[in-house]
C-alpha positions in Angstrom: 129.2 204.5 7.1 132.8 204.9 7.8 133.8 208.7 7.0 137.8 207.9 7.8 140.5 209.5 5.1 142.7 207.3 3.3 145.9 207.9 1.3 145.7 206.0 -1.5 149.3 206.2 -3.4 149.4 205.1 -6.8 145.3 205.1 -6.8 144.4 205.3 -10.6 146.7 202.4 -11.7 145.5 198.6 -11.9 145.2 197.3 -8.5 144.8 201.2 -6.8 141.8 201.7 -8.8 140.1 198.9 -8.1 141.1 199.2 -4.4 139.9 202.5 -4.5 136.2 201.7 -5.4 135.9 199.1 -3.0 137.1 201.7 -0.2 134.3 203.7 -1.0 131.9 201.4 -1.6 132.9 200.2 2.3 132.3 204.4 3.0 135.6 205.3 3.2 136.9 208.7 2.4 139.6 208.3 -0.7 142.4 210.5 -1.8 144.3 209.1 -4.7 148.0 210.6 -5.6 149.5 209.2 -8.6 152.1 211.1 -10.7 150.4 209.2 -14.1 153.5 207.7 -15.4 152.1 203.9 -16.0 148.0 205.4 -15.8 145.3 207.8 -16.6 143.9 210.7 -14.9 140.6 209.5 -16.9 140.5 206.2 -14.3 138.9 208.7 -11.4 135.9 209.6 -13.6 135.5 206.3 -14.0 135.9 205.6 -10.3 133.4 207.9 -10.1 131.1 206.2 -12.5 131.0 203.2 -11.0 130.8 204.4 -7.3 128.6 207.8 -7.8 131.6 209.3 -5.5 134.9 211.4 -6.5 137.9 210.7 -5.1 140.1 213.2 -4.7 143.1 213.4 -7.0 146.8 215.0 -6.8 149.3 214.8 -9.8 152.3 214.4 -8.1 155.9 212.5 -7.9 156.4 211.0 -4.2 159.6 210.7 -4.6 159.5 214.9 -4.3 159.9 215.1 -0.9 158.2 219.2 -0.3 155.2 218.0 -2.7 155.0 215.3 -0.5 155.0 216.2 2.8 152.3 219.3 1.2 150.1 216.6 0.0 149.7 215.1 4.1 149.0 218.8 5.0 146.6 219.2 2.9 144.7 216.4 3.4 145.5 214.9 7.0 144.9 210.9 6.2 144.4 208.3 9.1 145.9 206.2 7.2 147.5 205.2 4.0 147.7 202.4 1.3 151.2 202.4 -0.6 150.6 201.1 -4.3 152.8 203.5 -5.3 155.7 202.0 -7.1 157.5 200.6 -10.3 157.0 197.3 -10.8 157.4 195.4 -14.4 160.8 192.6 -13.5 162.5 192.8 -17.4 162.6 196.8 -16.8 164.2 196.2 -13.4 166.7 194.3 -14.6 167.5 196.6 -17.2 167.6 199.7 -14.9 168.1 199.0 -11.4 169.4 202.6 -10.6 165.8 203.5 -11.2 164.1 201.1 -9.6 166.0 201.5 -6.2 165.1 205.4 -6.6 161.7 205.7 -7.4 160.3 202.9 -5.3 162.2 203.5 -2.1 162.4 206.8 -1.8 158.8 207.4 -2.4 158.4 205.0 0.0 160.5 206.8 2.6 159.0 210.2 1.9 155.7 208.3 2.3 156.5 207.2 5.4 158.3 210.5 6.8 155.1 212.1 6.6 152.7 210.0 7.9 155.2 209.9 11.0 154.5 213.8 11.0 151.1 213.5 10.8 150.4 211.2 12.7 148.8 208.7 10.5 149.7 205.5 12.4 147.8 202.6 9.9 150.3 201.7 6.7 148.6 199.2 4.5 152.0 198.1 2.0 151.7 196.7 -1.7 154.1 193.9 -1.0 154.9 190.5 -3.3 155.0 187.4 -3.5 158.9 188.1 -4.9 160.1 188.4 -1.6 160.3 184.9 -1.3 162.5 184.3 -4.5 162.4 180.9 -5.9 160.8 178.9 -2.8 162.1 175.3 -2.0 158.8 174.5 -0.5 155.2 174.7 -2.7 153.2 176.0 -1.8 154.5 179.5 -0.2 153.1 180.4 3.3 153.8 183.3 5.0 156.7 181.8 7.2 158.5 180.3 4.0 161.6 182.2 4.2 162.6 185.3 1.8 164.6 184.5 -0.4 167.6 186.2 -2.8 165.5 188.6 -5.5 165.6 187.3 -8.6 165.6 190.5 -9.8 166.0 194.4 -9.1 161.9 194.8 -8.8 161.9 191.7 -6.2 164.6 193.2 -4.2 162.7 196.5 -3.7 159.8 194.6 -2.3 162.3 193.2 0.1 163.9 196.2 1.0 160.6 198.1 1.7 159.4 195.4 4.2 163.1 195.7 6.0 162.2 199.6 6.0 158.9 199.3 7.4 159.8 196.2 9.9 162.5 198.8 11.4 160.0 201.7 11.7 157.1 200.1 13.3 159.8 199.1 15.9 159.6 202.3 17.2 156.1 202.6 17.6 155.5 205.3 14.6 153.3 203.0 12.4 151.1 199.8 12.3 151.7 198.1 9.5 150.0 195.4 7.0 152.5 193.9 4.1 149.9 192.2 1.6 152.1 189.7 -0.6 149.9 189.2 -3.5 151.3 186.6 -6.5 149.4 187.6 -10.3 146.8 189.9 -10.5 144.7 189.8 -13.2 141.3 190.6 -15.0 139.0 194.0 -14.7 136.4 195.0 -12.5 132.9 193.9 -13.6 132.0 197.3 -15.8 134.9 197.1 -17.4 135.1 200.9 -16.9 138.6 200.2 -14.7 141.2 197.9 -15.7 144.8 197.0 -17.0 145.8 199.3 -19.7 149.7 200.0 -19.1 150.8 203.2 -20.8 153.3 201.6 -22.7 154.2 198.3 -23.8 152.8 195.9 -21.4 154.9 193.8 -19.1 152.4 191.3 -17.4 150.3 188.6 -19.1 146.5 189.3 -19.0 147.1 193.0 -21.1 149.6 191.1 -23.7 146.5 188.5 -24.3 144.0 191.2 -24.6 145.7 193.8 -26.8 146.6 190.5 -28.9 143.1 189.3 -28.7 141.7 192.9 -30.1 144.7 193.2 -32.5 146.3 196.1 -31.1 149.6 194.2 -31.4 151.3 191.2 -32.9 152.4 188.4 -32.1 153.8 188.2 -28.8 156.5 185.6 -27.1 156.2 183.1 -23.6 159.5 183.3 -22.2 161.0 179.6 -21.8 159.2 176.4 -22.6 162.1 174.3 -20.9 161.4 175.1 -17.1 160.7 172.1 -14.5 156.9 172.3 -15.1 154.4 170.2 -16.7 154.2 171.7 -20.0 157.4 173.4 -19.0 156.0 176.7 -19.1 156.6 178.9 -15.5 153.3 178.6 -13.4 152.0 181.5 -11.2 149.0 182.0 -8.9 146.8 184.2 -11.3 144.3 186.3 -8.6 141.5 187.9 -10.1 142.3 191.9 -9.2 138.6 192.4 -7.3 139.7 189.9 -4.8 143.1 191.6 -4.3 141.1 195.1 -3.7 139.0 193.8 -1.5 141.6 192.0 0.8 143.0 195.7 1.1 139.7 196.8 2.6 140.5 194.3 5.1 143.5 194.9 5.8 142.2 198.3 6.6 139.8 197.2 8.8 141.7 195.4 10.6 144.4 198.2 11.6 141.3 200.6 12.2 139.2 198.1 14.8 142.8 197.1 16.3 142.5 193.3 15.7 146.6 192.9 15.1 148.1 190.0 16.7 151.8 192.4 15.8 152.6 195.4 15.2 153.7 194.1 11.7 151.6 191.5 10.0 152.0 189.7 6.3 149.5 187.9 4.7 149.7 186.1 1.0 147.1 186.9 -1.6 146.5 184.4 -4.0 144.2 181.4 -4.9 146.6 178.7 -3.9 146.0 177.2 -7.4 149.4 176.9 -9.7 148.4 177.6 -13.4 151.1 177.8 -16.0 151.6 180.4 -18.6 150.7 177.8 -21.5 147.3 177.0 -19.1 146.7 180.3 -19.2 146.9 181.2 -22.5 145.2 178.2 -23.9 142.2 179.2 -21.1 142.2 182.5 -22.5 141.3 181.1 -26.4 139.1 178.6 -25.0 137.0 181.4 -23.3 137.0 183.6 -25.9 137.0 181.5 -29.0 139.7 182.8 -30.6 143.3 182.1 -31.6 146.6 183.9 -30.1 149.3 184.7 -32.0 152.9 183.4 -29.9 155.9 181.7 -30.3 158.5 180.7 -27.6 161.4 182.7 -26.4 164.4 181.7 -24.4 164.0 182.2 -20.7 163.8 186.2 -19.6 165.9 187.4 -16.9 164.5 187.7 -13.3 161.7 184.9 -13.7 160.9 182.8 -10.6 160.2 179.2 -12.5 156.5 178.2 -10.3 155.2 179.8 -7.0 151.9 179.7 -5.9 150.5 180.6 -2.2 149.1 179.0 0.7 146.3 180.9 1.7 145.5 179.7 4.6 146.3 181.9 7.7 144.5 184.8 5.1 141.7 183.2 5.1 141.6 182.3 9.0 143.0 185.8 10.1 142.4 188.2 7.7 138.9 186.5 7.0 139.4 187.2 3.3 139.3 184.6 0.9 139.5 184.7 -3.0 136.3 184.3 -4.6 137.4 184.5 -8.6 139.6 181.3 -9.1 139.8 180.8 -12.7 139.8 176.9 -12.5 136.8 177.1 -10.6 134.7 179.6 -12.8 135.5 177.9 -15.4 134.6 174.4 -14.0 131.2 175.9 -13.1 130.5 178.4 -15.7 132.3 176.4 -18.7 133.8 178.5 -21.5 131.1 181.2 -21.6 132.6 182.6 -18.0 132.9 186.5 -18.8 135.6 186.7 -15.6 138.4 186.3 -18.1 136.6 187.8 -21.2 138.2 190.4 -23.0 135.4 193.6 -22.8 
């Protein structure tokens, strides 16, 4: 069993809890710091449910930079894996100023202190929003980065610039994981995506609409260049995303970097449109959604989807929970995209 500490910033929300059980399911040591505004302090009990271990859990703000540099004192990680951020694109473009803040200079403070410390392996929650609106489908890892097409997207960018410059000087060994949608639960269903507030991303809006805990709710544009003119993502099922950290962990821990600075896409390299989505969604489930169409919503990228490929030959990760394909082998009963 593997005994080594890791830093797990924003560890109770979606994809840090689910990252979180698979790290100590792999034997790693976990310490989670979140400071709760877009989760629940609840989620590490139910960490603990599911893996019959604890993690350990500070209630704090990174962006405070003494609470900060007291949480890498007290707890001395190897290494650390930065979830830690804001991240919902309509709220970005409504309040940049906040944005730039909260996700950078957590970052920064982050980053300060495993410098101090020592703590040399930096596994980053990156996006597939660095690369803007591609020209080129699907998106590989030397596509270039594009303009952000919104505040959110441009914080992913900036971070990866930040990081890029640091490892430069030797102080870190980093990972960028570009993932594209995450979606879905973990299999218990004790752990998934329940935003605080209203949500933002698709799969909760189709759930609480499912289970009537809101109305009707809108798909932003119907006039995009798409085949039902919907905008198509690369939905990844959040399990595989988790594990892929694990990985990446790994990887910096055994040494196996080919740079000192390495980015890998997650996704399933399978393009499926909102419309697709929600109309998959009924199918599975046997019910109805109540929508209607909105005009087009600020900051949306109209289709990207990933080319996996040098993930799956270098990372030797691969995503196992494509929707098309559970659903072309387990037909409309599949309980992947069930709501619990």
């Amino acid at each position: 069993m593997n005994s080594k500490k890791v830093l797990v910033t924003g560890g109770s929300g979606f994809i840090g809890s689910h990252t979180a059980v698979e790290l100590i399911n792999k034997g790693y040591e976990v310490i989670i710091a979140d400071d709760l505004s877009n989760s629940r302090q609840e989620v590490i009990e139910a960490i603990y449910k599911i893996t019959g271990v604890r993690p350990a859990f500070e209630h704090i703000d990174l962006c405070d930079r003494e609470k900060t540099k007291a949480l890498f004192k007290k707890y001395n990680p190897e290494s650390v894996i930065h979830f830690a951020a804001k991240k919902m694109v309509g709220e970005s473009v409504e309040n940049p100023l906040d944005y730039y803040r909260t996700n950078l200079v957590s970052l920064m403070n982050v980053i300060d202190f495993a410098i101090e410390k020592d703590c040399k392996n930096f596994v980053f929650s990156s996006s597939c929003t660095v690369y803007g609106q591609p020209d080129v489908l699907p998106v590989s890892e030397n596509s270039p980065r594009k303009e952000a097409e919104s505040p959110y997207g441009n914080t992913k960018k900036i971070s990866e610039d930040i990081l890029s410059d640091v490892v430069k000087t030797g102080a870190l060994k980093v990972i960028s994981l570009r993932y594209f949608n995450p979606v879905g639960a973990h299999d218990s269903a004790l752990i998934g995506e329940y935003p605080l507030g209203v949500p933002g991303n698709l799969m909760p809006i189709l759930t609480q609409s499912a289970i009537g805990k809101r109305g009707a709710f809108y798909v932003f544009g119907n006039d995009y260049n798409t085949p039902d003119g919907s905008c198509i993502r690369d939905y990844i099922h959040v399990v595989d995303v988790a594990v892929a950290h694990v990985a990446a962990l790994d990887r910096l821990f055994q040494k196996e970097q080919i740079a000192s600075m390495e980015f890998f896409n997650l996704g399933t390299g399978v393009g499926v449109s909102v419309l697709e989505m929600i109309h998959c969604f009924e199918k599975v489930n046997k019910l109805k959604l109540n929508y209607s169409v909105a005009p087009r919503r600020p900051g949306d990228v109209e289709k990207v989807w990933a080319d996996t490929s040098f993930a799956n030959r270098v990372l030797g990760w691969k995503a196992e929970k494509i929707l098309s394909k559970w659903l072309q082998v387990h037909g409309p009963g599949s309980k992947i995209w069930q709501v619990k």
